[in-house]
C-alpha positions in Angstrom: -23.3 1.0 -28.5 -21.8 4.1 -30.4 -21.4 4.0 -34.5 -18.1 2.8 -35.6 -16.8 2.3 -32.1 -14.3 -0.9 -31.1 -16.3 -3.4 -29.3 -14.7 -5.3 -26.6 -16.4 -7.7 -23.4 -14.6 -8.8 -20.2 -15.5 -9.6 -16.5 -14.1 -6.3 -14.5 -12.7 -3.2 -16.5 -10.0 -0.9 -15.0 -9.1 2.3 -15.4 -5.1 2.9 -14.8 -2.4 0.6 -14.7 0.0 1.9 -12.1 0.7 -0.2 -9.4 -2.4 -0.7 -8.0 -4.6 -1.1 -10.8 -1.9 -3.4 -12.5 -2.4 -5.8 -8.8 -5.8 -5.8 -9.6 -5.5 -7.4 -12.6 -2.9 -9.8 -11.9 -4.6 -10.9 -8.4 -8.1 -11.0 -10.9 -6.5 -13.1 -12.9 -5.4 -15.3 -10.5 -8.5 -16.0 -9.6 -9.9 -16.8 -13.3 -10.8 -13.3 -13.5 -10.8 -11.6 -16.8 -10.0 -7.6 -16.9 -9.4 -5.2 -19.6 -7.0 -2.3 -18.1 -7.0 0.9 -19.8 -3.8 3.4 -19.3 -3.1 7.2 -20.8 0.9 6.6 -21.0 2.1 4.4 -23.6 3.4 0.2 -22.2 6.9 0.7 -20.4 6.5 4.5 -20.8 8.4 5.3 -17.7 6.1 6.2 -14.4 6.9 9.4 -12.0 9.5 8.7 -8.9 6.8 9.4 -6.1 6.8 6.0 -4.7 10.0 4.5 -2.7 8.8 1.8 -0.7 7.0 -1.7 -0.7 5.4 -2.1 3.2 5.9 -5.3 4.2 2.0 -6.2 4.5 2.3 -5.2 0.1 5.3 -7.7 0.3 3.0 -10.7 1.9 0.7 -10.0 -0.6 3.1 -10.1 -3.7 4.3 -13.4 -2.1 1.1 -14.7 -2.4 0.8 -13.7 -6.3 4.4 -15.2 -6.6 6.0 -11.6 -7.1 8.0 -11.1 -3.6 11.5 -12.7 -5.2 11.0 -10.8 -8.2 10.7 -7.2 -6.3 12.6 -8.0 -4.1 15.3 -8.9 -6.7 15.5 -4.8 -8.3 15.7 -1.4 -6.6 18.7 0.0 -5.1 22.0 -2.2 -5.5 22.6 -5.2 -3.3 24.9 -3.8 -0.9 23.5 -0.4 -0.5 22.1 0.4 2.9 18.3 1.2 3.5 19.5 3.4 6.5 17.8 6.4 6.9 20.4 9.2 7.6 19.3 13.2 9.5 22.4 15.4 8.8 22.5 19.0 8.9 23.1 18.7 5.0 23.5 15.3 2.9 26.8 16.0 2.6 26.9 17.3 6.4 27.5 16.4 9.7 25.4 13.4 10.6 22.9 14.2 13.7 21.6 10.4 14.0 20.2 7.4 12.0 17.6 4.7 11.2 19.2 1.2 10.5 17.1 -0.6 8.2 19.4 -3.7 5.8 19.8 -3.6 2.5 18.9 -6.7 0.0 21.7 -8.6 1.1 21.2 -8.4 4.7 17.2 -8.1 4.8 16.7 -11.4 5.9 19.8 -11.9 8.3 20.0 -8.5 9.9 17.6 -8.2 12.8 19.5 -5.4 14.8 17.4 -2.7 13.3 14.1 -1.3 14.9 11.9 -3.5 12.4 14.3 -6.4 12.7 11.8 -8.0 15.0 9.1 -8.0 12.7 6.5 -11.1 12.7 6.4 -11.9 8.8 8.0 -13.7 6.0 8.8 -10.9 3.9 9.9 -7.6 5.4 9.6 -4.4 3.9 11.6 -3.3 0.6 12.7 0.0 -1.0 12.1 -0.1 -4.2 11.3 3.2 -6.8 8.5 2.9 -8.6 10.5 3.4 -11.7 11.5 -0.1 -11.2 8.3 -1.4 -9.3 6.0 -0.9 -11.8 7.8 -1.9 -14.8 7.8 -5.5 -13.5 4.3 -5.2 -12.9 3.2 -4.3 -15.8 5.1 -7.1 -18.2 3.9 -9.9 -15.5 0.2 -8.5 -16.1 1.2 -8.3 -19.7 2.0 -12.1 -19.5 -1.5 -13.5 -18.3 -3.9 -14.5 -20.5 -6.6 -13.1 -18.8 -5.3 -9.7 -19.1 -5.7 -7.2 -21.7 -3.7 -4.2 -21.5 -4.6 -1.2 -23.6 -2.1 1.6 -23.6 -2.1 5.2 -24.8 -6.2 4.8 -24.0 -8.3 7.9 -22.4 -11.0 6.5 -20.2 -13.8 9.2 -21.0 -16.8 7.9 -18.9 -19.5 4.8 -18.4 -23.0 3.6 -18.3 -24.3 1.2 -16.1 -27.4 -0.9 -16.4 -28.8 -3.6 -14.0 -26.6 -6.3 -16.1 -23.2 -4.7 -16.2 -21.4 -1.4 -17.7 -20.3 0.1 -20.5 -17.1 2.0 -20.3 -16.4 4.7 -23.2 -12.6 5.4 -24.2 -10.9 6.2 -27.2 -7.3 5.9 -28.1 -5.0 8.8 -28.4 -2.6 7.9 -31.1 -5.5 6.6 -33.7 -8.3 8.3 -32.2 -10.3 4.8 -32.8 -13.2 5.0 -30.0 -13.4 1.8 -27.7 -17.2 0.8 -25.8 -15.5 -2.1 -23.4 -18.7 -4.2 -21.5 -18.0 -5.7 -18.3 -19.6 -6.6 -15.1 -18.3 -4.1 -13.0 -15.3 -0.8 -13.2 -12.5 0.2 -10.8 -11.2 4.0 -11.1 -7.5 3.1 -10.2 -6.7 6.2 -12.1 -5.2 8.5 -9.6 -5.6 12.3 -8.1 -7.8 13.5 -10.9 -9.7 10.3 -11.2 -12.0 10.4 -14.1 -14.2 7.6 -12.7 -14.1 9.4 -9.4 -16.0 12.4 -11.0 -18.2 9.9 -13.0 -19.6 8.4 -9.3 -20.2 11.5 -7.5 -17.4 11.0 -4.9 -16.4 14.2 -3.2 -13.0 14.0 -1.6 -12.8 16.1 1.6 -10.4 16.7 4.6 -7.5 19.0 4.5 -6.7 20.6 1.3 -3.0 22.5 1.9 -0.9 21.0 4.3 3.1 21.9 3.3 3.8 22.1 -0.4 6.9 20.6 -2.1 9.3 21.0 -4.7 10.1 17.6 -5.8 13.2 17.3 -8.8 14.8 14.2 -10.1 18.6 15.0 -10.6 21.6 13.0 -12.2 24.6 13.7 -9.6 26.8 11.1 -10.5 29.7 13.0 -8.3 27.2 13.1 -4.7 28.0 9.5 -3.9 31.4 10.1 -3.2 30.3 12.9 -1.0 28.2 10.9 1.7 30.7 9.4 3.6 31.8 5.6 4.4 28.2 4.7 4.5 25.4 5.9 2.2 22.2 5.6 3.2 18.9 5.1 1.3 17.3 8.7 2.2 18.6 11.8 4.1 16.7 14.4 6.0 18.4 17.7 6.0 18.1 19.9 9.1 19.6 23.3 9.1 18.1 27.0 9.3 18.7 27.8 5.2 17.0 25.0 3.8 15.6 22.2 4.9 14.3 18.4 2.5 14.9 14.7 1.9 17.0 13.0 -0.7 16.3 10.1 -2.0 18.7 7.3 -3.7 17.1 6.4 -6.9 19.4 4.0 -8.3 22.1 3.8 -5.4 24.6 5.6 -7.9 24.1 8.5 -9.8 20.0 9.3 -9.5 18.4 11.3 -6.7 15.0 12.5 -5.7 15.3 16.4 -4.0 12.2 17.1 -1.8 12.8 20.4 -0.8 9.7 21.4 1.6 8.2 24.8 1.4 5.9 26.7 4.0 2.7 27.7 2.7 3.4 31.5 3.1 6.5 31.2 0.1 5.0 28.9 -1.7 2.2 31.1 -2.4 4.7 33.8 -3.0 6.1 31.7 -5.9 10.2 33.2 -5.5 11.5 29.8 -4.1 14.7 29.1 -6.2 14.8 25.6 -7.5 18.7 25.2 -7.5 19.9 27.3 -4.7 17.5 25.1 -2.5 18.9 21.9 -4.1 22.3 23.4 -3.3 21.4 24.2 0.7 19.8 20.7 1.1 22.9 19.0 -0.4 25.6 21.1 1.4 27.4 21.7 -2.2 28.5 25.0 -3.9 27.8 26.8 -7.2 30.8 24.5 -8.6 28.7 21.2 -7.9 27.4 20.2 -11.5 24.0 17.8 -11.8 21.3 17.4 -14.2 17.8 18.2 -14.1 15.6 14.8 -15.5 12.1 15.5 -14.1 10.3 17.8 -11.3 6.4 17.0 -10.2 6.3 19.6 -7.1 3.0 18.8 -5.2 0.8 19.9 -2.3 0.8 17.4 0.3 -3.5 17.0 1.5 -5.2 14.7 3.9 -8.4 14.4 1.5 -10.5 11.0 1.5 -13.1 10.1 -0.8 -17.2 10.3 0.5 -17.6 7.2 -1.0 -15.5 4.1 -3.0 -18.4 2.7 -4.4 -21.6 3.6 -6.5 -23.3 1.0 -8.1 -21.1 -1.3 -10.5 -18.1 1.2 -10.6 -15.5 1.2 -7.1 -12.3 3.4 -6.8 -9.3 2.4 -5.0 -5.3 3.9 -4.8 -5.2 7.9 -5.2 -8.8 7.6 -6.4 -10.2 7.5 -3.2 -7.7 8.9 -1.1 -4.8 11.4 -0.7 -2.3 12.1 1.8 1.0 13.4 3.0 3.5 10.7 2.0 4.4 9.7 5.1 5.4 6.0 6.6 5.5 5.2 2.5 1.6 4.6 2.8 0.2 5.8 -0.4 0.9 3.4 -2.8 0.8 0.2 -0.3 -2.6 1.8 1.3 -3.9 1.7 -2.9 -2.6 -1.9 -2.9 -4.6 -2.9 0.1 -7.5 -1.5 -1.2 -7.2 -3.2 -4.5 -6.4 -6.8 -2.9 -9.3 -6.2 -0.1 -11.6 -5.4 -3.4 -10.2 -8.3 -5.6 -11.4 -11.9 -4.4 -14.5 -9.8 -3.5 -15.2 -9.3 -7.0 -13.7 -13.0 -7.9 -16.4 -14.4 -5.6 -19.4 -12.5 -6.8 -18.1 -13.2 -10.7 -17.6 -16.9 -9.6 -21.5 -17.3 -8.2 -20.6 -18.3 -4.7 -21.4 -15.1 -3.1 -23.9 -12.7 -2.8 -23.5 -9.7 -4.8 -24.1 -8.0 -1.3 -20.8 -9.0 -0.5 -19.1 -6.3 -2.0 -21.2 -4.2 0.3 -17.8 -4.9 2.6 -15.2 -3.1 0.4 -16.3 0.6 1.2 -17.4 -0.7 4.8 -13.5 -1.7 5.3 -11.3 0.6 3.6 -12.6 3.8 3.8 -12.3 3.8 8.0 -9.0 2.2 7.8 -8.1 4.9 5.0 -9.2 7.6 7.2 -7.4 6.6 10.1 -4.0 6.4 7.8 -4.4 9.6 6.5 -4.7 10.9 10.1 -1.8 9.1 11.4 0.3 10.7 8.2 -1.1 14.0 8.6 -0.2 14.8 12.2 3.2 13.1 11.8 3.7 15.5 9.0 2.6 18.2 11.0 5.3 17.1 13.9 7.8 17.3 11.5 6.6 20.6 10.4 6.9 22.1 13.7 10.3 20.7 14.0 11.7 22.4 11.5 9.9 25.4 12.9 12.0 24.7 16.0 15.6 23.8 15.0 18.0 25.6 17.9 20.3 28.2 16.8 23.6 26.9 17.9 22.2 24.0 15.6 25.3 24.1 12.9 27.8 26.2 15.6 31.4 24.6 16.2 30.8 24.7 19.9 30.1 23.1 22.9 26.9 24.8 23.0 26.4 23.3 19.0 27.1 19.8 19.9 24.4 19.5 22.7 22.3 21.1 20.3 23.2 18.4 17.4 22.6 15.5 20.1 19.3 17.0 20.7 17.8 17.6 17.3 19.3 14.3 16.2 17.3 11.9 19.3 14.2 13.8 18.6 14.2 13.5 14.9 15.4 9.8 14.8 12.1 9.3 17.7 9.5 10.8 15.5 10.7 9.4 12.1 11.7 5.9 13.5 7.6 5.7 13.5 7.3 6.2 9.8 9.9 3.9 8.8 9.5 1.2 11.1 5.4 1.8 11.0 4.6 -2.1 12.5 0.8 -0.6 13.5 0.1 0.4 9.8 1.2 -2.7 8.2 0.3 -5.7 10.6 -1.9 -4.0 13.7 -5.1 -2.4 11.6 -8.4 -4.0 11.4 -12.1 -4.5 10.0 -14.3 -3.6 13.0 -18.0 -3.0 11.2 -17.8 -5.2 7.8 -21.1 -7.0 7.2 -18.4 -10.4 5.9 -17.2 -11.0 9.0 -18.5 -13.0 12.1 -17.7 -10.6 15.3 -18.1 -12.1 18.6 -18.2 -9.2 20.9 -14.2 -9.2 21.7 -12.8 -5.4 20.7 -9.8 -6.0 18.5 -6.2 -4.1 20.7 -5.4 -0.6 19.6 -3.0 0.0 17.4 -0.8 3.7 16.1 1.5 4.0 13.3 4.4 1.7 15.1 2.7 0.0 17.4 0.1 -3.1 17.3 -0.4 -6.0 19.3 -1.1 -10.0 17.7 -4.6 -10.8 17.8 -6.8 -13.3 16.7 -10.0 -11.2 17.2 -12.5 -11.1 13.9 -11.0 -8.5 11.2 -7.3 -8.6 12.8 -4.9 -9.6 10.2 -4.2 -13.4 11.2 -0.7 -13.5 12.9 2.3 -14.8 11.7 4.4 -18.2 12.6 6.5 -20.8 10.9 5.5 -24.3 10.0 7.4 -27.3 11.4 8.1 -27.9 7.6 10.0 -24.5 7.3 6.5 -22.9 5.5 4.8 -19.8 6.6 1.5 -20.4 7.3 0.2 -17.9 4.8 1.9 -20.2 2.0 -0.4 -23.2 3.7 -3.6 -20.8 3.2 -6.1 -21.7 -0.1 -7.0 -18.7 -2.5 -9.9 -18.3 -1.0 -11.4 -18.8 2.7 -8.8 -21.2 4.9 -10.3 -23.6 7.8 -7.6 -23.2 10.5 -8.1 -26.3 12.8 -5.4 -26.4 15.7 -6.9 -29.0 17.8 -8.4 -32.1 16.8 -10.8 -31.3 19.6 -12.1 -29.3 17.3 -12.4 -32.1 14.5 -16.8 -31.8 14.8 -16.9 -28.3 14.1 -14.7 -28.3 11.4 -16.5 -30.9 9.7 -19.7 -29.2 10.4 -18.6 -25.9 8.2 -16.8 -27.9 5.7 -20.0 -29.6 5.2 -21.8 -26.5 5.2 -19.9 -24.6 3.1 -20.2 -27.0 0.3 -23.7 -27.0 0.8 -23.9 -23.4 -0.3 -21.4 -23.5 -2.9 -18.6 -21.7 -1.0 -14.9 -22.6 -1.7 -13.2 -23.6 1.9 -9.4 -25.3 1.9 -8.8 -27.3 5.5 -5.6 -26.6 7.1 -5.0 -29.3 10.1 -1.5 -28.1 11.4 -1.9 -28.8 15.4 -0.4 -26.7 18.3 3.4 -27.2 17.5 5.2 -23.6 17.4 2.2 -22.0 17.0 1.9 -18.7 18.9 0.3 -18.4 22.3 -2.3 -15.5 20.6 -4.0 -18.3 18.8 -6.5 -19.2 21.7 -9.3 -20.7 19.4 -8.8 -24.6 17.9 -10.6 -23.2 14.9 -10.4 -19.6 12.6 -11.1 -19.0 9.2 -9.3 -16.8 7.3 -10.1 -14.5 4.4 -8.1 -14.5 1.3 -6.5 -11.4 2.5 -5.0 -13.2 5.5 -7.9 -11.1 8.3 -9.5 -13.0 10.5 -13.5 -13.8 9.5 -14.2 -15.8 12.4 -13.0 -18.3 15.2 -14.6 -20.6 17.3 -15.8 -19.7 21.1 -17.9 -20.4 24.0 -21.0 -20.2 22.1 -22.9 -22.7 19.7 -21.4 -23.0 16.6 -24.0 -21.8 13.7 -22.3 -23.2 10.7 -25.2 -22.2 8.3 -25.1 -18.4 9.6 -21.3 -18.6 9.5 -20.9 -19.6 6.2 -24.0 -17.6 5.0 -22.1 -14.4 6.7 -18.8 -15.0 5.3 -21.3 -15.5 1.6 -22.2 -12.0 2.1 -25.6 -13.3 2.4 -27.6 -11.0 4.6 -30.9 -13.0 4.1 -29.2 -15.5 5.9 -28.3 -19.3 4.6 -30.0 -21.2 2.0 -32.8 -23.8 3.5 -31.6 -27.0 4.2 
């Protein structure tokens, strides 16, 4: 321990308290966990604007902390529209649309392209501004969370009983040692404990770079027309970038999207370019609050885990924002990491259990960042591509307007209706789950297909009592029976489960509603709501099963 230095002891200490590391905690706690969370910006110091959008497999999760009403409740106004609008300017001529509700419609209005969703909570646009705020006085609130704010994480030790994490804070200066059992970097880009583990991130460095300004226009909304969307893609040969609605009245996020040639070149005119993607003149007054311009990669980390310390969020990986998947891809990896630490803190699981975490989220990372990378790169090539009669009052203009506008609402409609990325991706080589030789159905960014097969997420369906099932699932593993065939085998894991200390909640809820995918009487399902195992042809092992799902690769305990 250093002379003079603050002492403090926890269970897991975290480094950042955006979003993701802020989930961490709360979900910890949840779970009797206890975490110190360090963060650079001072409590309620107001976070960037980068992040617009809650996926709906974040939402499931938040309704499982008890969060969903509470995000769900904030963001853009009630009645504002989600809709997704391509116009030659934002102020322009409207080329097409995505229909997506607003708050007060999100449960009622199933007419747009993720309307048919199977899920109790479906996706919600929400800035981070006013995301993480709520996040962070609900972490504030548990008592087994200690935030620290205005705290530099400056490095760690690790021995074979836990690790030592260094900080100091920046208004005092008064050095911190914080002991714990195990570190998360959830610390972003420049991820201090991603440097400290020896992860290299690699992939593509440069793909488009951006200039990205928050603006106060309180005069734009009555420029969009009879019905304001949530984000609009401007097309036209001058300028081309997306707006975002920040507050649904006077705040706005300008992308404006720059090749790599001008960006280099460094002459790119902030306001003129604001000016071309808005359609407005030099008589147009708005105010510059903020600008972060960015370089959008597809760079994944060679590793998420050394040791005691794991990374998770921008830590591990970076990619072209699209399909709103760099935030709620953080998230996943946090939740996926979560009751794996909670079980290896609790004693009933192996500490090789958190071999899994790296095992399942970096393939499933690298597979996002691919899907966002070449659908940035489509949209690249169709800006590359727009006709020239594009913004021409002619017959020959108006073809040309019907044309950009079905191919632009084809190829985003898969961002922002992405079903593959939230409900269709899967474990397919984690050492926790029981595989039994069935390959789980391919999936892209808007397309998957309902599957029971091991590391699937566990489909959706409604109770007879009104319930989703995932509010019927325990906090940890969940014995699905479905048949009361199946009565001796469920009996047979209960009792083996107990046997080696594992925590198992029995759910009995028969055949009634439930959809035809479920083919098995039995499954049991993580805490993350995948599939670790269901029952088949062959000879039920309970004592490997339960061993397995232990992350006990010696195998069970004798008898």
């Amino acid at each position: 321990m250093g002379a003079g230095a603050k002492q403090l002891r926890t269970q897991v200490v975290i480094v950042g308290a955006g979003p993701v590391g802020l989930l961490l905690a709360t979900d910890l706690a949840k779970r009797g966990i206890r975490t110190v969370v360090m963060e650079l910006r001072g409590f309620m110091e107001p976070p960037s604007v980068k992040c617009n959008h809650v996926s709906a497999r974040t939402m499931e999760q938040l309704r499982r902390l008890g969060l969903a009403e509470t995000v769900r409740s904030t963001g853009l106004p009630t009645d504002h529209s989600n809709d997704i609008a391509f116009r030659l300017t934002t102020t322009g001529v409207e080329l097409s649309r995505v229909h997506i509700p607003g708050r007060a419609d999100r449960y009622t209005d199933t007419t747009g392209p993720d309307g048919w969703w199977p899920t109790p909570e479906p996706p919600h646009r929400i800035n981070q501004r006013f995301l993480e705020p709520l996040l962070a006085r609900h972490a504030a609130s548990l008592p087994e969370v200690t935030l620290i704010n205005a705290c530099e994480f400056t490095g760690f030790t690790e021995n074979s009983q836990g690790i030592v994490a260094q900080a100091h804070l920046l208004g005092s200066g008064q050095a911190l040692e914080i002991s714990g059992s195990y570190i998360v970097g959830c610390d972003g880009a420049r991820s201090t404990l991603r440097r400290a583990i020896g992860a290299v991130l690699e992939g593509t460095a440069v793909i488009q770079h951006v200039q990205s300004t928050l603006i106060k226009a309180p005069a734009l909304l009555g420029r969009l027309g009879e019905r304001p969307a949530w984000a609009y893609y401007s097309l036209n040969s001058r300028r081309c970038g997306t707006v975002f609605a920040i507050d649904g009245t006077q705040e706005w996020l300008v992308h404006n999207h720059l090749d790599v040639e001008e960006a280099e070149a460094g002459n790119v005119d902030r306001h003129a370019s604001i000016r071309a993607i808005l359609g407005v003149d030099e008589d147009f007054q708005y105010e510059v609050l903020s600008h972060e311009d960015w370089i959008a990669r597809r760079l994944v980390a060679d590793r998420f885990r050394n040791g005691r310390a794991f990374i998770c969020g921008d830590a591990a990986h970076l990619w072209i924002p699209q399909a709103g998947y760099g935030m709620n891809a953080g998230i996943a990896d946090c939740l996926d990491l979560s009751w794996m630490l909670a079980a290896t803190l609790q004693g009933w699981a192996s500490p090789d259990l958190l071999d899994a975490y790296e095992a399942e989220r970096l393939p499933i990372t690298n597979q996002a960042s691919h899907f966002a990378m070449n659908h940035g790169l489509q949209k690249i090539k169709m800006r590359h591509s727009l006709p020239p009669a594009l913004e021409e009052d002619s017959p020959a203009g108006a073809l040309a307007r019907a044309e950009v506008g079905s191919r632009v609402y084809d190829l985003n409609v898969r961002q922002f209706c992405c079903a593959g990325l939230n409900f269709g991706y899967y474990y397919d080589a984690s050492p926790v789950i029981v595989y039994d030789g069935e390959a789980p159905p391919p999936y892209g960014m808007d397309t998957f297909t309902p599957s029971i097969v091991p590391g699937c997420r566990m489909p959706h369906f409604w109770l007879p009592d009104g319930r989703s099932v995932y509010d019927a699932l325990g906090d940890g593993y969940t014995l699905v029976q479905l048949d009361r065939r199946a009565d001796a085998a469920a009996a047979a894991l209960l009792q083996e489960a107990e046997r080696q200390g594992m925590p198992m909640t029995r759910l009995h809820i028969g055949r009634d509603g439930v959809p035809d995918v479920y083919t098995s009487d039995l499954l049991i399902c993580r805490p993350d709501q995948h599939v670790a195992w269901r029952s088949g042809p062959a000879r039920l092992d309970a004592a490997k099963v339960v061993a397995t799902l232990r992350g006990d690769a010696a195998g069970p305990p004798p008898g």
